[in-house]
C-alpha positions as a Markdown table, in Angstrom:
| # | Residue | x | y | z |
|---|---|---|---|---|
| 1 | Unk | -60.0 | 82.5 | 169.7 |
| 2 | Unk | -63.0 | 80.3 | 169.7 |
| 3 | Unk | -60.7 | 77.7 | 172.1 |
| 4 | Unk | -60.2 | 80.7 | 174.8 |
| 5 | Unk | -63.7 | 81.1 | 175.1 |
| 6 | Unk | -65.1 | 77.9 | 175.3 |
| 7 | Unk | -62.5 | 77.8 | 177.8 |
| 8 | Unk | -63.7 | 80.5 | 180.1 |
| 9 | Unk | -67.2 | 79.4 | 179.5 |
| 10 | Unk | -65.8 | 75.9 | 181.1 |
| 11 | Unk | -64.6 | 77.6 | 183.8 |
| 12 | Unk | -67.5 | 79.8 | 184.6 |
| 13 | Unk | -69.9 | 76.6 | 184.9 |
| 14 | Unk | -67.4 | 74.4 | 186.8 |
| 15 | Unk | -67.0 | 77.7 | 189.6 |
| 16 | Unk | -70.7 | 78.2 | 189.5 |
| 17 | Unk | -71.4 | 74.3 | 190.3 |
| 18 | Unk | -68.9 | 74.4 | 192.9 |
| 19 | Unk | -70.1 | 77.8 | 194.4 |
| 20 | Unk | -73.6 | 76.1 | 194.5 |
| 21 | Unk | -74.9 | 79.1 | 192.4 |
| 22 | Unk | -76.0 | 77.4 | 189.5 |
| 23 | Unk | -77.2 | 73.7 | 189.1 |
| 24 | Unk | -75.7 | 71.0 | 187.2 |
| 25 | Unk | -78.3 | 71.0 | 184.5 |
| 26 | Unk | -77.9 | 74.7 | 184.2 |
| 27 | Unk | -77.8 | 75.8 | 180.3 |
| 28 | Unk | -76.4 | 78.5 | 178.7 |
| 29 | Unk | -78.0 | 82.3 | 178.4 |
| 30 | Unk | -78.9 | 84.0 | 175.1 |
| 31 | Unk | -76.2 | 86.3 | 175.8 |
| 32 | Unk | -73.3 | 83.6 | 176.7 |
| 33 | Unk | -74.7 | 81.4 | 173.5 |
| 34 | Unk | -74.1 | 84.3 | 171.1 |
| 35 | Unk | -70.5 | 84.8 | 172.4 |
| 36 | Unk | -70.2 | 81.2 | 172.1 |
| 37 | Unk | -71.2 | 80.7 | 168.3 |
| 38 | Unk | -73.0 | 84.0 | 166.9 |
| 39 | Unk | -73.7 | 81.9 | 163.8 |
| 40 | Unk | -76.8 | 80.7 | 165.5 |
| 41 | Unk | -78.6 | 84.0 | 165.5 |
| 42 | Unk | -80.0 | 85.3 | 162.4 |
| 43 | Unk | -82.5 | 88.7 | 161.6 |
| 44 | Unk | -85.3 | 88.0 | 161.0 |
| 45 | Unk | -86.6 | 88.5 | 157.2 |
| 46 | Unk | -88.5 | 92.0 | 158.3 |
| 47 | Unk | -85.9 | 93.2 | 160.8 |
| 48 | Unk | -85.3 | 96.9 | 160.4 |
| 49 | Unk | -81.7 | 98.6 | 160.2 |
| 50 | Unk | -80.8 | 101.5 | 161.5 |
| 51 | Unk | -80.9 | 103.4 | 158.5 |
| 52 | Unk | -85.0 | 102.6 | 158.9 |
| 53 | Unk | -84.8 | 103.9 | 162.7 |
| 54 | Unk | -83.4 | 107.3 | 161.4 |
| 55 | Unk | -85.4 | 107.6 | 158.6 |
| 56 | Unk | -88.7 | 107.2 | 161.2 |
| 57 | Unk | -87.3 | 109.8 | 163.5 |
| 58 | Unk | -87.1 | 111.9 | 160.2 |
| 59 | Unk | -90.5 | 111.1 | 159.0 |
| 60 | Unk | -91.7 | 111.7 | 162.8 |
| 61 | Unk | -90.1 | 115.1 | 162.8 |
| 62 | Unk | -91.6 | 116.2 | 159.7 |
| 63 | Unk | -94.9 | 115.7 | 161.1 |
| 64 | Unk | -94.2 | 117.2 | 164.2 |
| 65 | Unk | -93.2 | 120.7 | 162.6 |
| 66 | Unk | -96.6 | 120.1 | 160.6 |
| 67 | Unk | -98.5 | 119.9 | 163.7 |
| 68 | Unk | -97.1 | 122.9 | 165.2 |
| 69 | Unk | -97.8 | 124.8 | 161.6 |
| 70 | Unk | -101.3 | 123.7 | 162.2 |
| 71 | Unk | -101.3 | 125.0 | 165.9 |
| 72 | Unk | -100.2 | 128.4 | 165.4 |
């Protein structure tokens, strides 16, 4: 699997240099780098899940229905 992509990423650069589009010391996007080897990319210690994203929209929620308690 790895071979057919390395493959097409070869064959992206050689018809950008021959199309002029890109230059010869062109280098690789973060985006064609993870496809490439996503080994490279780790979280960060702190990164949040998603599990902490919905618990934040739950927490925000909460709050929300307290501030329109408050209101009425």
């Amino acid at each position: 699997m790895r071979e057919e992509e390395l493959k097409k990423v070869s064959k992206g650069r050689k018809a950008a240099a021959a199309g002029g589009g890109a230059s010869k010391n062109s280098i690789m996007n973060g985006r064609a780098l993870f496809q490439y080897n996503p080994d490279l990319f780790r979280d960060a210690d702190g990164a949040a899940d998603a599990t902490a994203y919905e618990e934040e929209d739950a927490l925000d929620k909460i709050e929300e229905e307290k501030v329109g308690e408050d209101a009425d």
